[in-house]
N, C-alpha and C positions, 0 to 999 in steps of 0.2 A: 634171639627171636623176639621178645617182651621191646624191645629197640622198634623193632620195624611195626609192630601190632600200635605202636604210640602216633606214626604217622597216618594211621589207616584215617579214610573218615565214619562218622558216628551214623547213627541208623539212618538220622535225617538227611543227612548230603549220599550216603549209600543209596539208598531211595530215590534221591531227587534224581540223581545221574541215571539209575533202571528204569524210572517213567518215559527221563528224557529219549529216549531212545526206541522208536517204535521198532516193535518185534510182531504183527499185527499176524496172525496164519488166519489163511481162508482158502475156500476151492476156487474163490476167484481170485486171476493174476493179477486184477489192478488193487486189489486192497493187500494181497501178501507181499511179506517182507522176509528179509533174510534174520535170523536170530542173532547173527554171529554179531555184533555190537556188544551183545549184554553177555551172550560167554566170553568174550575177554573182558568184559569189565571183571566179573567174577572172578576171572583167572588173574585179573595183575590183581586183585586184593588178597587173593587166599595164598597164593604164589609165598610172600612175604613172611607170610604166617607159619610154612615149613610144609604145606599141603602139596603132593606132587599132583599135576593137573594134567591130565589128556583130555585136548578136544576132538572131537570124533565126529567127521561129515556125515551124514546120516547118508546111505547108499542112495543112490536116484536123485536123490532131494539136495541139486547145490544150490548152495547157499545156508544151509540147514543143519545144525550142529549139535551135539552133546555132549556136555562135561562133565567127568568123571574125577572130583579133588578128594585124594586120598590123605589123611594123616595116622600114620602110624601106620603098624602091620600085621599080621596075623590073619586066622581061619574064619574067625566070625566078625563080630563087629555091627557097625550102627550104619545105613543110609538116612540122611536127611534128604528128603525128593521134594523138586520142586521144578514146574514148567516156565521155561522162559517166555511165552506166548501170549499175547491176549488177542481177544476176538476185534472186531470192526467194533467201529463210534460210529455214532451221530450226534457230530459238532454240535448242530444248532440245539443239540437237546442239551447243551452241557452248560452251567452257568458258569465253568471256567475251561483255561486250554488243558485237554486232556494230558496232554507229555509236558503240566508241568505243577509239581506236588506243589497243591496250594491247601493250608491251613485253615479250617474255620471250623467253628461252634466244636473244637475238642475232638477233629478227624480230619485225617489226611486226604484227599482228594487227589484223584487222578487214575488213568487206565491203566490196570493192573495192580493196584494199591494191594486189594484182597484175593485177587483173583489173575495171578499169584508172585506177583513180582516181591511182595511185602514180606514171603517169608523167608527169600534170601539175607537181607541183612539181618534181621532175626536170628537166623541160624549163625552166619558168619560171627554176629554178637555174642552168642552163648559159646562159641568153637575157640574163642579170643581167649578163656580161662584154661586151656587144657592145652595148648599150646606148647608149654615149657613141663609139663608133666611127661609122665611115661606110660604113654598108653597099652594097657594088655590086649588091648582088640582096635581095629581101625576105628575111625570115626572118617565118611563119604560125604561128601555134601554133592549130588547129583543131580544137572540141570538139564532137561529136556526140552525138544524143539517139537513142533507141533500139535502139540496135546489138544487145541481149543477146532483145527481141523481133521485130521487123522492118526491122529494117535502114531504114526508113525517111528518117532523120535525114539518113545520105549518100547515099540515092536522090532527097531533094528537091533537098542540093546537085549532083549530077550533071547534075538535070534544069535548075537555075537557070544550070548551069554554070560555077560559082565552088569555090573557089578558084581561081584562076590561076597557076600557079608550072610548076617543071621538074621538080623532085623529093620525092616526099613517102615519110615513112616515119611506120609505125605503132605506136606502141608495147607493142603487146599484150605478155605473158608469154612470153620467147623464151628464157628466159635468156641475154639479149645478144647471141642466136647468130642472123644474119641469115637471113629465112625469103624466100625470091622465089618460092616455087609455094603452092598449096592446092587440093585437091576445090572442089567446088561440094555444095550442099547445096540437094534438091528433097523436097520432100514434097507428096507426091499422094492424091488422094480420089477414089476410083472407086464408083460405085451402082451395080447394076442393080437396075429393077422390072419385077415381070410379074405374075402374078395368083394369089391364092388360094384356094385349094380343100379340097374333103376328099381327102385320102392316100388314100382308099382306089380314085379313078380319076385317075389324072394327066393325063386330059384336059378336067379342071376346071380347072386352072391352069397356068401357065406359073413355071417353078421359078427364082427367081432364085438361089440357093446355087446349082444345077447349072451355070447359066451361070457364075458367079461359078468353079466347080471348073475350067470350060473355060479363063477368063481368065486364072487362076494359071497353068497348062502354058505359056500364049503369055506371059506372063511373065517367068517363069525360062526360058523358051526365048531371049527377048530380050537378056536379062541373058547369058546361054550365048554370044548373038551378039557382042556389045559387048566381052564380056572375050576372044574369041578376038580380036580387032579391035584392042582397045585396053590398051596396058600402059607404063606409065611407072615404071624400074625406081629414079628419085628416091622413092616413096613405100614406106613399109613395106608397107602395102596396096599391090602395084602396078597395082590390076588396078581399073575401078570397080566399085562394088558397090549392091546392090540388096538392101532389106528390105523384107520383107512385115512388115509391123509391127503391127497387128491389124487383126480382121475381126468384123464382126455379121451377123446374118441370122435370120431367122425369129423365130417364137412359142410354136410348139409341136409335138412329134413328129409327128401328126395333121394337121400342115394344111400344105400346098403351102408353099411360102417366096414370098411374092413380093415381098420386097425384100432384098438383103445389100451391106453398103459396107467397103470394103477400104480402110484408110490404109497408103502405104508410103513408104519413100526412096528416094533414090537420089545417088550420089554420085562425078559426072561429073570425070572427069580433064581438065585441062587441055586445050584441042582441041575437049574435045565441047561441041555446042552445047547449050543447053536449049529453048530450042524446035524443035529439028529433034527431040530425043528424044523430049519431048510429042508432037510431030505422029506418030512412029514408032510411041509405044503407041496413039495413037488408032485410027488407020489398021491398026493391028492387032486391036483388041479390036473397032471397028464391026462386021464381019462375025459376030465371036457373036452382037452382041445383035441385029443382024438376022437368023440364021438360026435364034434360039428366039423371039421375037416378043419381045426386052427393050427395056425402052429406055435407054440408057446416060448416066450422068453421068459426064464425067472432068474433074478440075479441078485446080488447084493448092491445097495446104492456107495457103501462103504464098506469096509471088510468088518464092522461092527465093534463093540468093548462088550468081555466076554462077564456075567456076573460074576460078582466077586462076595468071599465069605473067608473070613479070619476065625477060628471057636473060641466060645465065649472064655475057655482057659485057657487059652494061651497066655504067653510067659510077657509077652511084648500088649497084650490086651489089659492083663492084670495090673501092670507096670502104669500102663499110660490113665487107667482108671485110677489108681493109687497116687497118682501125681496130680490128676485133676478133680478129683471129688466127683466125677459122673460115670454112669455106666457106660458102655460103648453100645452105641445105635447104630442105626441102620438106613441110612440114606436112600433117593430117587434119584440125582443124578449121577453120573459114572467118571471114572478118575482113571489116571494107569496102572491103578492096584493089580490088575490082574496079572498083567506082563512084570511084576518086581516078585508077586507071588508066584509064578514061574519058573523066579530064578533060586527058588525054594527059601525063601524069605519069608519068615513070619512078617504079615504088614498089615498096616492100619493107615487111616486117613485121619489127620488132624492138623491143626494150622488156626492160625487167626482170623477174623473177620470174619464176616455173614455169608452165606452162597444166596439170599435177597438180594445184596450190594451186585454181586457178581453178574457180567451182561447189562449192565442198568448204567444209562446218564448219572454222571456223577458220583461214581463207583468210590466209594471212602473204604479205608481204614481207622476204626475208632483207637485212637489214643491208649483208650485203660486195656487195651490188649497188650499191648507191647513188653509190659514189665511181666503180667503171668505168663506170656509163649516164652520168653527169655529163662524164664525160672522153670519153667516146665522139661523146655530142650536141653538143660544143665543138668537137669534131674536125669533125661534118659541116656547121655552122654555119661553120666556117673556112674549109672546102673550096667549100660552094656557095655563100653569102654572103658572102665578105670581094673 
């Protein structure tokens, strides 16, 4: 095994080759791309190493893939998770070519560096020592497809219900500082239609902007409920929050509106559920557009990321705080922690680099990460697998 681990390449040419290759997911078709490049790259490196690899088409979604490299075997055990995915560029904003890791001022440059291409070789690096031992628990290195547009990727494995293991940690942009909470992230689509007319008798039509006016107050009235209700004093936000994010409606001064569509967010603290919140706006806004005569569309713009919460003693919290000298926090933006805790995995979000870097021209991994994620990932590899 130690044979084939001497051919492999080192972090830096590992890396160069996962930039080189865009895996770009988006709701639009001209900027998505297929993943499957970077899971076989994945797979002829780990393959070598004695890890048994299935890649897995994610259902609906060809082109769209998830790898599942297993070493060793047993009941419990470790995931290392990380998405193959990054979001859309913009070139002109970038002072170098995005798919190609270029070196300066002591950081790695390029799309995906931290967000999250980077903590594949990372892990592969730290998997390299334990190799030729004998593991009492598996040790998974698991790479998903879509995570940066639909979370897809780890809602197919939740639903196939695999991996199997005890403990998974994610390696998103943490600066190694371990994250056990996050919001949930909902975006919603609301319509109403009703009929139009000429402005000059409003009982030619049914005014959907007016309805739409009533909806907002029961809205921010809701939002008004929820935050008197709910507050978790782990987030810098403590409170959930609710955007009205924009709104359309009508065609012309002169004529009745009779349709306008509202897109918002919302961004549910740990506790809340989402579909009881969905049912609450429903059951709230039915009665407008039954007492103006509308008819109401409410729907999800995406099927959402549900909030997520690890307890502060847990075994996999303790662990990953004791190996990096900080307490585990509580993030704003959302990850696929929730779908690995699911699969009844004690799980945490932790990994290299900034989530500042991440989405941003010129997207780096800083240098002095690399040796503590490496020292960190050996630590919980030790801890749950040896």
């Amino acid at each position: 095994m130690s044979g084939s681990i001497q051919h492999l390449p080192g972090l830096r040419e590992m890396l160069t080759r996962l930039i080189s290759q865009p895996s770009i997911s988006s709701a639009s078709a001209e900027w998505d791309h297929s993943n499957e490049p970077v899971v076989r790259t994945l797979a002829e490196w780990l393959e070598p190493m004695g890890f048994n690899v299935e890649i897995l088409e994610v259902p609906g979604l060809p082109g769209k893939y998830n790898m599942i490299a297993t070493l060793g075997s047993g009941p419990g055990g470790l995931v290392l998770s990380g998405h193959t995915d990054t979001v859309p560029f913009d070139d002109k904003r970038w002072q170098s070519d995005p798919f190609t890791l270029t070196e300066r001022d002591d950081r790695w440059y390029g799309l995906g560096t931290c967000d999250m291409k980077g903590f594949f070789p990372l892990a592969i690096e730290a998997a390299k020592a334990f190799v030729d031992q004998d593991l009492k628990q598996p040790l998974i290195i698991l790479a998903t497809a879509d995570e940066e547009s639909s979370m897809d990727g780890a809602r197919a494995l939740a639903e196939a219900g695999r991996p199997k293991a005890r403990y998974a940690v994610i390696g998103e942009p943490t600066g190694l500082k371990p994250v056990r909470m996050h919001k949930g992230i909902m975006m919603e689509r609301l319509v109403f239609e009703g009929q139009s007319g000429h402005s000059s008798d409003p009982s030619l039509g049914r005014n959907a902007m007016e309805g739409m006016h009533e909806a907002l107050g029961e809205l921010l009235a809701l939002r008004s409920g929820w935050q008197a209700k709910y507050s978790n004093p782990n987030f810098k936000v403590q409170l959930p929050t609710m955007n009205l994010g924009c709104i359309h409606g009508g065609d012309n001064p002169n004529r009745i509106c009779a349709r306008c569509e509202l897109h918002f967010d919302l961004r549910p603290l740990p506790g809340m559920d989402m579909k009881a919140l969905r049912q609450e706006i429903l059951d709230t806004l039915q009665p407008v557009a039954k007492s103006r005569e509308l008819s109401l569309t409410f729907e999800p713009l995406f099927d959402g990321v549900p909030p997520f919460e690890t307890p502060a003693e847990a075994e996999l919290v303790r662990a990953c705080e004791k190996l990096t000298g900080h307490t585990a926090e509580a993030v704003a933006f959302a990850t696929e922690a929730p779908w690995l805790q699911k699969l009844g995995m004690e799980t945490l979000v932790m990994g290299p680099g900034y989530i500042d870097q991440a989405h941003q021209p010129d997207e780096f991994l800083e240098l002095s990460q690399l040796d503590p994620a490496v020292k960190i990932l050996k630590g919980l590899i030790t801890k749950f697998c040896l």
